[in-house]
VEXDREN-2710 file (C-alpha; in Angstrom, 1 decimal):
% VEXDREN-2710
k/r/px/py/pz
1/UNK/92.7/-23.1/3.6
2/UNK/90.9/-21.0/1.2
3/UNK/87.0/-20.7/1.3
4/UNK/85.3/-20.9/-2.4
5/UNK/81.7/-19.2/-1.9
6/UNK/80.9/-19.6/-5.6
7/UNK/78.8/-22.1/-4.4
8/UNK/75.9/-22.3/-1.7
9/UNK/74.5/-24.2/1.2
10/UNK/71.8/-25.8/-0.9
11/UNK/71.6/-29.7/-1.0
12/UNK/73.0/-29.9/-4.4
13/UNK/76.1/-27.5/-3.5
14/UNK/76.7/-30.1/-0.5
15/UNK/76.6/-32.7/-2.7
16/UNK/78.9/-30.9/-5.3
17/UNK/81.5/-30.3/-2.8
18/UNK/81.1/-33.9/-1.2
19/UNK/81.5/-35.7/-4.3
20/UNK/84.4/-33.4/-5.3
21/UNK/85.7/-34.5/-1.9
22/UNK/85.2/-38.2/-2.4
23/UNK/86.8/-37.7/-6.1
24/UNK/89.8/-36.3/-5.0
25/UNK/90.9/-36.7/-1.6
26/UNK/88.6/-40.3/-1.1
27/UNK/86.3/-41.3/1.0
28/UNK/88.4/-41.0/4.3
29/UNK/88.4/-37.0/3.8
30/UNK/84.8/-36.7/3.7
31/UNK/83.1/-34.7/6.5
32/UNK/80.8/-31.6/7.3
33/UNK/83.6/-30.0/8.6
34/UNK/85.4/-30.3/5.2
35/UNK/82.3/-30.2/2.9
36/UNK/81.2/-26.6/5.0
37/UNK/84.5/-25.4/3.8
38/UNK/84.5/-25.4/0.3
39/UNK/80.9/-24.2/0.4
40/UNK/81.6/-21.3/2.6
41/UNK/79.6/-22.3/5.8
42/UNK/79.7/-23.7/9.2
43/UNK/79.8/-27.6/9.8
44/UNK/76.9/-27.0/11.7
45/UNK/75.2/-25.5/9.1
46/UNK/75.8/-28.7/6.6
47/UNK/74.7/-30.9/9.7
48/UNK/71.0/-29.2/9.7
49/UNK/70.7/-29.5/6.4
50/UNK/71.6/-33.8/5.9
51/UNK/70.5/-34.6/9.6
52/UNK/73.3/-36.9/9.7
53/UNK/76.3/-38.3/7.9
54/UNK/73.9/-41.3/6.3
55/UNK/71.9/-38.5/5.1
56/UNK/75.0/-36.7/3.6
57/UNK/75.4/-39.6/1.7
58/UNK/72.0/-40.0/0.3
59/UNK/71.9/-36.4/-0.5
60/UNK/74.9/-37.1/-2.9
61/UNK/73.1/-39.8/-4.1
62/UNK/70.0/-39.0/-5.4
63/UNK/72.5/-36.2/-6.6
64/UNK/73.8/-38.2/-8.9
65/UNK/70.5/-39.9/-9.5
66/UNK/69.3/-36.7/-11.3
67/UNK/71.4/-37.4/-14.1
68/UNK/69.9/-40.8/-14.9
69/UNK/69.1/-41.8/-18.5
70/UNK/65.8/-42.2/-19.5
71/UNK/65.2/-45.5/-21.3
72/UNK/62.4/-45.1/-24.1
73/UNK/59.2/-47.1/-23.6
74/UNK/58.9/-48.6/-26.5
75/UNK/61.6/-51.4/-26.3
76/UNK/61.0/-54.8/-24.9
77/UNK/61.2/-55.2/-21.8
78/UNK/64.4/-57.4/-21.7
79/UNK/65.9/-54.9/-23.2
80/UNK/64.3/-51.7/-21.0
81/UNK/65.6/-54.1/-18.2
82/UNK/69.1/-54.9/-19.0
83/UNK/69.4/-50.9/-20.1
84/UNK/68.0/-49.9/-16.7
85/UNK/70.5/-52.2/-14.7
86/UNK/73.5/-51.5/-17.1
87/UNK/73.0/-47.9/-16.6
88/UNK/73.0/-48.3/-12.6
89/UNK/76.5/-50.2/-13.1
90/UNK/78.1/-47.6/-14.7
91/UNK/76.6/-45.3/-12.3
92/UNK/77.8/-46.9/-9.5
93/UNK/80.9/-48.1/-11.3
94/UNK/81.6/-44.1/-11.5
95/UNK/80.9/-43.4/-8.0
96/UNK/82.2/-46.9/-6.3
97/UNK/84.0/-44.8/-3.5
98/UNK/80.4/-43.5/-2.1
99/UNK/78.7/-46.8/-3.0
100/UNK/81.5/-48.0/-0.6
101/UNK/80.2/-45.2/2.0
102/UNK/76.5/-46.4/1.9
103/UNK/77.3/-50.0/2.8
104/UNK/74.6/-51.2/0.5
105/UNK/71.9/-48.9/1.6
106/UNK/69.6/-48.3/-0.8
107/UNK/70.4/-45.4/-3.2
108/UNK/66.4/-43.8/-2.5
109/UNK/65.0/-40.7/-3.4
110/UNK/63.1/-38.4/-5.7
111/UNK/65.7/-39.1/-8.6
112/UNK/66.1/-43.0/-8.1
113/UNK/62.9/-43.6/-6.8
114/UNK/61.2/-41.5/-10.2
115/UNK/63.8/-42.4/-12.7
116/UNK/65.2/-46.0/-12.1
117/UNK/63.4/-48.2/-9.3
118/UNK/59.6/-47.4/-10.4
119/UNK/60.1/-47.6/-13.8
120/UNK/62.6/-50.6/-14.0
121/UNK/59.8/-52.7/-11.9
122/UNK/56.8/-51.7/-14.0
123/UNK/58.7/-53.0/-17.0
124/UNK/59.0/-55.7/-15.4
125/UNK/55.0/-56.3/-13.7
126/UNK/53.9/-55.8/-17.7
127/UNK/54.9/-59.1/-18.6
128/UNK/52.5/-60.4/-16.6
129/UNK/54.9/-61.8/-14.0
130/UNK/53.5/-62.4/-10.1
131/UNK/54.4/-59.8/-8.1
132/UNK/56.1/-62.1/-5.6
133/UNK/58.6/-63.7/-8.8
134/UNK/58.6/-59.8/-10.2
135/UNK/60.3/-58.4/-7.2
136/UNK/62.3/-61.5/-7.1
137/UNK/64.0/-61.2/-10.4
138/UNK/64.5/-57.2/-9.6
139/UNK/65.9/-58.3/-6.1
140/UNK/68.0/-60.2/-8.0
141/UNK/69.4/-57.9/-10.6
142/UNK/69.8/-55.5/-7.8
143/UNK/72.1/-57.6/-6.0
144/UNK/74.2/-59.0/-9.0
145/UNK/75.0/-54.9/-10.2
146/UNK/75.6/-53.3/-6.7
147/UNK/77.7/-57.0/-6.1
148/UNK/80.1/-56.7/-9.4
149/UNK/80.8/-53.1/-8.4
150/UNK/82.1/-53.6/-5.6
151/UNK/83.8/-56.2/-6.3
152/UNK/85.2/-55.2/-10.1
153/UNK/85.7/-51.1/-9.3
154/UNK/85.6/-50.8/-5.3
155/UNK/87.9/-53.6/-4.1
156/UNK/91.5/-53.1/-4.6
157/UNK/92.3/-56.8/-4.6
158/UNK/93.0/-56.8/-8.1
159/UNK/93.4/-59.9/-10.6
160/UNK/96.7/-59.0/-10.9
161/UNK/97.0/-59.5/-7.0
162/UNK/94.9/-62.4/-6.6
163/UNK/97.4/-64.3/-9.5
164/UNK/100.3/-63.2/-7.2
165/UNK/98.8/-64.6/-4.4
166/UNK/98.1/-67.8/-6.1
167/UNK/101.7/-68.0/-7.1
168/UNK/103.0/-67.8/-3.5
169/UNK/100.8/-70.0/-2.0
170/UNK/102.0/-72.6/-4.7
171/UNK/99.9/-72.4/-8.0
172/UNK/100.2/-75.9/-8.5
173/UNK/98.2/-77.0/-5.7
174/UNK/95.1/-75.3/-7.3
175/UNK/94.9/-76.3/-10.8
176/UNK/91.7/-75.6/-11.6
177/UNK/92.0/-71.2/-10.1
178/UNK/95.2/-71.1/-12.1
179/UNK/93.6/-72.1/-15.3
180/UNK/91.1/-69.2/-14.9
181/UNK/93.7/-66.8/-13.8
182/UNK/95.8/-67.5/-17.2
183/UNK/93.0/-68.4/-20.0
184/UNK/90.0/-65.6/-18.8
185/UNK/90.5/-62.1/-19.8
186/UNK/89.8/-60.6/-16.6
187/UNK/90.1/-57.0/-17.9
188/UNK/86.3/-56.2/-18.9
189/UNK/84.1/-56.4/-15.3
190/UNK/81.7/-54.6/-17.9
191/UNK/81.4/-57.4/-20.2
192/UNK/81.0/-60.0/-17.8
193/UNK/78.4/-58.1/-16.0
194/UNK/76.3/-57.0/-19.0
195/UNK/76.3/-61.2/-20.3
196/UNK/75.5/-62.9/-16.7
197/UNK/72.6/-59.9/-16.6
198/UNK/70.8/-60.5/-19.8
199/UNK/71.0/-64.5/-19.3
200/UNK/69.4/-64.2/-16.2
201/UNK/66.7/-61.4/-17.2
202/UNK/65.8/-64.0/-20.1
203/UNK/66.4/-67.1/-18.0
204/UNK/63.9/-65.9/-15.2
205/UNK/61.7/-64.2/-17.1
206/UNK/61.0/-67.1/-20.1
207/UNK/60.4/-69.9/-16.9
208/UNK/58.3/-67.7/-15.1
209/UNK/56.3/-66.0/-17.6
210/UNK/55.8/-69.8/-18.7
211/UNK/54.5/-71.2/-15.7
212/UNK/51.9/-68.4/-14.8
213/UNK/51.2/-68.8/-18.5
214/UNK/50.1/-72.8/-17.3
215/UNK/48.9/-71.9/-14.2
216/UNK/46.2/-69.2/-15.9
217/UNK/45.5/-71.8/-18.8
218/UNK/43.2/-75.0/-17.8
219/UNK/43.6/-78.2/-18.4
220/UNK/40.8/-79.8/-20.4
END
């Protein structure tokens, strides 16, 4: 097996060569062993430097957190919002094999920490919302993204699949799944993500935002 030393034992070599593992061989490949040898060093070398295999994986994460967009500060914060959240899909979306890997640990960081969690929730804490319904509706969000990855991009139990199944067991004995299987388009995850999203960011923010706005306001 041939060594490539163009690279180096810094975290962002390891987490070049784990992600080109991940990409190309899947997640079952990865390891320090494997990772140590496409960046020309020892396994024990890559240990020292992650602390663990968990730490591996965060190391490729906030990786890949580096190249997160930055959403400009002047747009409503609806729209900040959905843009911060649509972003993390895609970014997940791209790297659904490691999201896999984390079991739904929490990408943190420098990178994610800086560039998507802290400014995502001080959009949303200028609206004026409670803290307590502020990190609800972020909780939220969270859950809904990291939720239609895995279940649109990381799950191989495919539509396709699922219709086939329904046939055998007898289609007619569920009337109402085999209506959805054969009158929704079930070929844009994206598109259903990005519309349940924004109803919900203008959903819970409009109610909320309304009853601190009564709550603040006497009543003569």
């Amino acid at each position: 097996m041939t060594r490539t030393r163009s690279r180096t034992d810094t975290l962002e070599g390891i987490a070049e060569a784990a992600l080109g593992i991940l990409a190309s061989e899947g997640p079952a490949a990865l390891s320090f062993r494997r990772v140590a040898d496409i960046v020309g060093t020892s396994h024990v070398t890559v240990y020292r430097r992650c602390g663990s295999f968990d730490g591996l994986l965060d190391v490729c994460a906030d990786h890949i957190a580096a190249g997160f967009p930055e959403i400009p500060d002047d747009l409503d914060w609806t729209t900040a919002t959905q843009a911060r959240f649509e972003a993390v899909y895609e970014m997940w979306t791209e790297h659904a094999d490691l999201l896999l890997l984390m079991r739904g640990r929490a990408w943190l960081g420098e990178n994610m920490t800086s560039r998507f969690y802290e400014p995502a929730m001080r959009t949303i804490l200028d609206t004026g919302l409670p803290l307590a319904d502020a990190a609800m509706l972020f909780s939220t969000l969270y859950r809904l993204t990291i939720g239609s990855v895995l279940s649109t991009r990381a799950n191989h139990w495919s539509p396709w699949e699922a219709l086939e199944a329904l046939e055998a067991l007898g289609a007619d004995r569920f009337p109402a799944l085999e209506a959805v299987h054969h009158g929704v388009d079930k070929t844009s995850g994206h598109g259903s993500y990005g519309e349940i999203l924004r109803a919900l960011i203008i959903d819970f923010g409009s109610r909320h935002l309304e009853e601190a706005a009564a709550v603040e306001v006497p009543h003569s």
